[in-house]
N, C-alpha and C positions, 0 to 999 in steps of 0.2 A: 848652547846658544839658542835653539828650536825652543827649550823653553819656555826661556825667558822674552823670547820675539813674542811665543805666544799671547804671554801673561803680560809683556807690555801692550800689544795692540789690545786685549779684553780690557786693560784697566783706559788705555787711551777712549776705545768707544765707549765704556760705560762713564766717563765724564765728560763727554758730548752730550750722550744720551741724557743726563742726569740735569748739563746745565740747558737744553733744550727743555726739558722737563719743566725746570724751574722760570724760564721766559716764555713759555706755551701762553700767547695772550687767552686764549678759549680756555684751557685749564685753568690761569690764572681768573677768567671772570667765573668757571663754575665754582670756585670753591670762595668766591666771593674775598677776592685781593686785588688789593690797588694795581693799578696798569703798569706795569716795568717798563724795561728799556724796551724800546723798537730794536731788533735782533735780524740778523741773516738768518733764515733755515735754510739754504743752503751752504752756508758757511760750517753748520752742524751737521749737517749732514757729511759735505765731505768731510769733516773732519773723523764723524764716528766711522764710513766707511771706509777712510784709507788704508788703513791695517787691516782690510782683507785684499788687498794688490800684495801689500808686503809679505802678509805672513806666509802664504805660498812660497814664497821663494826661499824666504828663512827657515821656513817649519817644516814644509813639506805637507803634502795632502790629508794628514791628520793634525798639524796644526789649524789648517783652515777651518776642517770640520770641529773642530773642538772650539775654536774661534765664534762660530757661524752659534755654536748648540750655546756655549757660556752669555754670547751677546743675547740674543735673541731670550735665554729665560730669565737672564738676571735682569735686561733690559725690560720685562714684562713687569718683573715684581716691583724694579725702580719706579716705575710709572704709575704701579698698582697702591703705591701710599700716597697717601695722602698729604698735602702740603701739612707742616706742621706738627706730623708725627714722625721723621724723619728721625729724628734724637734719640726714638726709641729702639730705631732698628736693631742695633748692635747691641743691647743689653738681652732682647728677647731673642739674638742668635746667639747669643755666648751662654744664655741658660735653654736654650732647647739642645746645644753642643752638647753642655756635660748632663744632660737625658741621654742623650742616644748614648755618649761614650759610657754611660751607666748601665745601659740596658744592653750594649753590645759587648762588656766586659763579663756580663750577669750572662749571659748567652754562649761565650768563650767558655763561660769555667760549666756552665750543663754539658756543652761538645764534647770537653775534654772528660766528663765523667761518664758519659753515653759510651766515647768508644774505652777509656778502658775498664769496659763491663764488658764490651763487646768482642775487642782483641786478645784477652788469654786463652777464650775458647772456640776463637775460630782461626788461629794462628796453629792450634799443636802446641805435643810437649816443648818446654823451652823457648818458647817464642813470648808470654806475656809479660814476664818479668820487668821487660826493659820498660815496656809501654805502660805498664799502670804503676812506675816509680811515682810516688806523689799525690796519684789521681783519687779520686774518692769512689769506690764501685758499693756505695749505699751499704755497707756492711753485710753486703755479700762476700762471703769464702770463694774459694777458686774453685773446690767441691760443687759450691751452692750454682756455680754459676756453668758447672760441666753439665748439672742434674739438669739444671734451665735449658740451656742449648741442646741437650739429647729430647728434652720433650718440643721443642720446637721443630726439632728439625723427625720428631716422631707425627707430630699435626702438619710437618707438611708432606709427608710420604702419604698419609691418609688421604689427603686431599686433593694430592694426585692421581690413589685410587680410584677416589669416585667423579673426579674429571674424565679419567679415563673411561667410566662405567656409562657416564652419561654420554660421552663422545660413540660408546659401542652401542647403544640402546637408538640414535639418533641414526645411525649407517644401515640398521636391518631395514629388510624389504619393505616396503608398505603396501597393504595392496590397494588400490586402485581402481574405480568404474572407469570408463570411457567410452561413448560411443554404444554402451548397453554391452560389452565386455570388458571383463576382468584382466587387468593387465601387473605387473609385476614392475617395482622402480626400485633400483638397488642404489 
């Protein structure tokens, strides 16, 4: 029910918004259109803000806020076209959709080959089997990829050594004028 209270009050204010949009006399003289009907704004107005008295109560304090963020940006971009290109909206969100769901699909199957390259050799004997069923680990062997992780995890004990070396070079004494004597700072 919280849903659906939500999603009705977003669709309720965004065709408020939309048909204020469309009777806005100033909008309608900038874009150079005949004068419409003479309209309440307040009649639109309460109407787009009623559904945030409701949805509280139905939704509860994340429907509102979801209410509040949906209206307020889609209410931005309704506003933000322009009379007369209106038609095209839905064609150029149904082709920037399947971009993303292409690029987000294309991104799923690198995840899924990253970790299992990643999982047979930092899992232990026994453990990678399960996890690279299917996966493609670049036609690296299980060998190729113990040889991988022993020299990484070889560059990084190195490079804790000379963190360290630089951390103990950084602690000794310095010495020090002050005052026209020599003092000691540990």
């Amino acid at each position: 029910m919280s849903a659906l209270a939500t999603l009705g009050g977003i669709g309720l204010s965004l065709a408020a918004l939309g048909r204020m949009a469309v009777m806005d006399p100033k909008r309608r003289r900038a874009f150079q259109l005949p004068a419409g009907p003479v309209t309440s704004r307040r009649t639109g107005w309460a109407i787009a803000l009623a559904p945030g008295l409701v949805v509280p109560f139905l939704s509860g304090a994340a429907g509102l806020v979801l209410w509040l963020g949906a209206v307020s940006v889609a209410g931005w971009a309704l506003i933000s076209i322009p009379p007369g290109r209106g038609w095209r909206v839905p064609g150029t969100l149904a082709r920037g959709w399947s971009r993303l769901r292409g690029r987000a699909s294309a991104l799923s199957r690198r995840a899924r080959s990253v970790g299992a390259a990643i999982a047979p050799g930092r899992l232990g004997p026994g453990w990678g089997s399960g996890w690279s069923t299917g996966w493609s680990t670049g036609g690296e062997t299980r060998a190729g990829l113990v040889a991988r992780v022993a020299r990484l995890e070889g560059r990084i004990v190195a490079l804790e050594a000379e963190v360290a070396r630089l951390n103990d070079q950084t602690a000794r004494p310095v010495a020090r004028v002050a005052e026209g004597r020599e003092t000691r700072v540990a």
